[in-house]
C-alpha angles and dihedrals in degrees: 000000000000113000112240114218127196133196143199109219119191137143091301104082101205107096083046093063093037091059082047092063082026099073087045091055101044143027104231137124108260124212128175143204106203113205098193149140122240103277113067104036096085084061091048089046099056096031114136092185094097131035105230118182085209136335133195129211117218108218090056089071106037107084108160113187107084129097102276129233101241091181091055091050093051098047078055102066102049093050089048106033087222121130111218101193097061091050081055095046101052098046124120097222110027087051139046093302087086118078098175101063135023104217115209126230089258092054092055102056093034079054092047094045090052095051092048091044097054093043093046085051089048100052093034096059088034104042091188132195099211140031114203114191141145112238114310110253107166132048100248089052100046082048096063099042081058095050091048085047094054089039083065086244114155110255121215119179129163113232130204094229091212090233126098102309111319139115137183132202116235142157090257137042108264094351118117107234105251102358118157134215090229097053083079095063094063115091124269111258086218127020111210106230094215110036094189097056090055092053099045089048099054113022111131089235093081092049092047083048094055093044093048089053083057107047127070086354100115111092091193080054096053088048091051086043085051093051109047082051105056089039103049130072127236139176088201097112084051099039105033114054086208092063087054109137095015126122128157091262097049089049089043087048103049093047095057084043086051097056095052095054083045096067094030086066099039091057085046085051101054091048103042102034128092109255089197145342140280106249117242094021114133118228151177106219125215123176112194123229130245104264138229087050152123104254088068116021082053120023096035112024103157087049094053098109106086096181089058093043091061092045100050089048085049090060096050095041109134108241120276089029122106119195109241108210119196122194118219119275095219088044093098097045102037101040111005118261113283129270105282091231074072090057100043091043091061093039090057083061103093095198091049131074126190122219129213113248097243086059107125106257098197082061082062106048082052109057097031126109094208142003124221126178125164092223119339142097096261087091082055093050094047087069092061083063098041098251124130118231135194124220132184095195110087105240134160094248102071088085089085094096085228096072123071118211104214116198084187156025091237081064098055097072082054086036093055088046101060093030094070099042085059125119103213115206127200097217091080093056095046085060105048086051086054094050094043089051098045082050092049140086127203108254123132100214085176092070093042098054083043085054104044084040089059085040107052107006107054100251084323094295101117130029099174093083140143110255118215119204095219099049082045089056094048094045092050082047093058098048095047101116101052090038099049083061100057098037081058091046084056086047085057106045093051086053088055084054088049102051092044096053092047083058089051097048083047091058 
């Protein structure tokens, strides 16, 4: 019986391109949710690349502003397990993220209805076997990837690996597919004779730097984006709820507002942030995500709030240590600086220094005591330098014994105690680095995103744009080579499902 395979589409173009080497690569029945503006639907809708036997686009179906039904809301959530609040809550558009519309409560849960009862239709009709899909970002994304989970639908995402450039396709966001704990006890086939150079040489910082000195970084590409947005039309603010608010003045105007807070807080940056360190202080060290974003809305969501986080760290802190609190170095270029309250709010703590985003991060690891992030990789690096870290996102990492997964704040004072008592030994390290690498494949998504955002969205400035098939087809042409190898990982990863369920079936 034939496989059926379901995407997500959305304005990353990635999971596009991979179902066109997809359907080369394997015979299965193909279905897709697109998640899109205006723009290029019509291009999505005519395509002739890959071969769909039906796709739906979201916004057709989320309407929002009808009187929601709270009941079957609520029945929703018991036979899923999903809360649906929280989702709510942490989203970048439906909470305090938007500046440009205040959603009511009954917004949001018509919103939300309309979402569960689309999804429910879809899988329903399609019953598919796979889900392919890039990390979930948004909340109605990351809804639907639940609802297939709990609808015992194989789940195959492709993962950044944080770790030169590769990446590796499992059930869960950052989680190596069938890892075990015991796997890290076994020796290292190779021990690196200097730790720290293979961490400066392939931490996934220096690739985010080099992509954010690509993107958005043309400022002939930002005029063409500003003119082809004065000067087109669009239905998006009445069709797409997250366009609500928005008009061309009011976008005009708060770009022009946001550069010049820009600047405002990075003049109060360089003068009221640490530039270094005291020497033989003793200290606990927390960098702050860029924020909004997905490492915390969704993977952590009862962590979201940064500024409580570092409170709440300030109170349990062992006596003689102070808590050093970095902000993001791409805070500033991907999402504006935040708002300087933030940064007073966390001056006004005496046991807690902040520290300017250039600062040198390995200096640091070094020197620190502990590392505690609420979900990056920062708890991961800190091993390269021997520290412990405590996280509170549940990431595959933490199987290294040096990283404590917290599920509260009441378990950080007892956290930060074992945490420094520990012996931290490299070996662990050596062979999770062995594992992720055995699990991985070679493909640098960072650059490709780079190269389909020049392509098609102008530098990365606009993303309501008009799609052509024949600058699609050169641009998949041009990537053959890297996407015919992911299309074939994901291949692969759906024949590991197959075998194991025929075992299963055998049994």
């Amino acid at each position: 019986m034939t496989d059926k395979v379901i995407f997500w589409f959305s304005a990353d173009l990635l999971p596009f391109c991979i179902s066109y080497y997809f359907q080369k690569n394997y015979n299965a029945d193909l279905f897709g949710i697109y998640d899109l503006t205006d723009k290029p639907k019509r291009f999505f809708e005519e395509q002739t690349l890959t071969k769909f036997n039906k796709t739906w686009f979201f916004f057709d179906h989320i309407k929002s502003m009808h009187k929601p039904n709270l009941e079957y809301l609520k029945e929703f959530e018991e036979r899923y397990g999903i809360n649906l609040q929280e989702l709510a809550e942490n989203d970048r558009i439906l909470n305090r993220y938007n500046e440009y519309y205040n959603f009511s409560s009954d917004e949001i849960f018509s919103i939300l209805e309309d979402e569960c009862r689309f999804f429910e239709m879809v899988l329903n009709e399609v019953k598919p076997d796979y889900f392919i899909t890039s990390e979930t970002t948004l909340q109605p994304h990351h809804l639907f990837y639940e609802i297939c989970k709990k609808k015992g639908i194989k789940i195959t995402m492709l993962n950044h690996a944080n770790w030169k450039t590769l990446c590796y396709i499992s059930q869960e966001r950052h989680k190596i597919d069938f890892i075990k704990k015991e796997e890290l006890e076994e020796e290292p086939k190779e021990e690196a004779k200097d730790i720290l150079k293979l961490f400066e040489e392939s931490r996934v910082s220096n690739f985010h730097k080099k992509y954010h000195n690509v993107v958005k970084k043309s400022k002939s590409s930002l005029i063409t984006a500003a003119l082809k947005f004065i000067f087109s039309t669009s239905n998006n603010s009445r069709t797409h709820y997250t366009y609500f608010g928005r008009n061309k003045f009011r976008v005009l105007c708060k770009e022009i507002e946001d550069s010049i807070k820009k600047n405002a807080r990075k003049k109060f940056i360089d003068e009221n942030l640490c530039h270094g360190f005291t020497e033989n202080e003793k200290f606990i060290y927390l960098p702050l995500h860029q924020e909004p974003e997905r490492s915390l809305l969704l993977a952590a969501p009862k962590f979201s709030n940064q500024l409580e986080t570092v409170k709440e760290i300030s109170k349990i802190l062992p006596e003689n240590y102070k808590l050093y609190v970095k902000e993001h170095p791409t805070q500033g270029p991907a999402r504006n600086w935040r708002d300087i309250k933030f940064y007073k709010e966390i001056l006004k703590l005496k046991n807690v220094r902040l520290i300017h985003p250039d600062f040198d991060s390995k200096l640091l690891f070094r020197n620190c005591e502990l590392v505690i992030s609420v979900g990056g990789t920062s708890s991961f690096e800190a091993t390269f330098f021997g520290k412990p870290s405590l996280i509170f996102a549940d990431l595959g990492y933490a199987i290294i014994p040096s990283i404590i997964k917290l599920n509260s704040y009441s378990e950080l004072q007892q956290g930060i105690a074992d945490c420094l008592k520990m012996k931290i030994e490299p070996k662990f390290v050596l062979k999770y680095l062995e594992i992720l690498e055995r699990n991985s494949f070679v493909f640098d998504i960072l650059d490709f995103e780079a190269s389909y955002q020049n392509k098609f969205y102008v530098n990365g400035n606009l993303v309501d744009v008009k799609f052509h098939e024949i600058d699609m087809r050169q641009f998949l042409s041009e990537h053959k080579a890297e996407l015919d190898i992911v299309a074939k990982e994901f291949v692969r990863k759906i024949y590991q499902f197959n075998i194991i369920r025929t075992n299963e079936t055998s049994d």
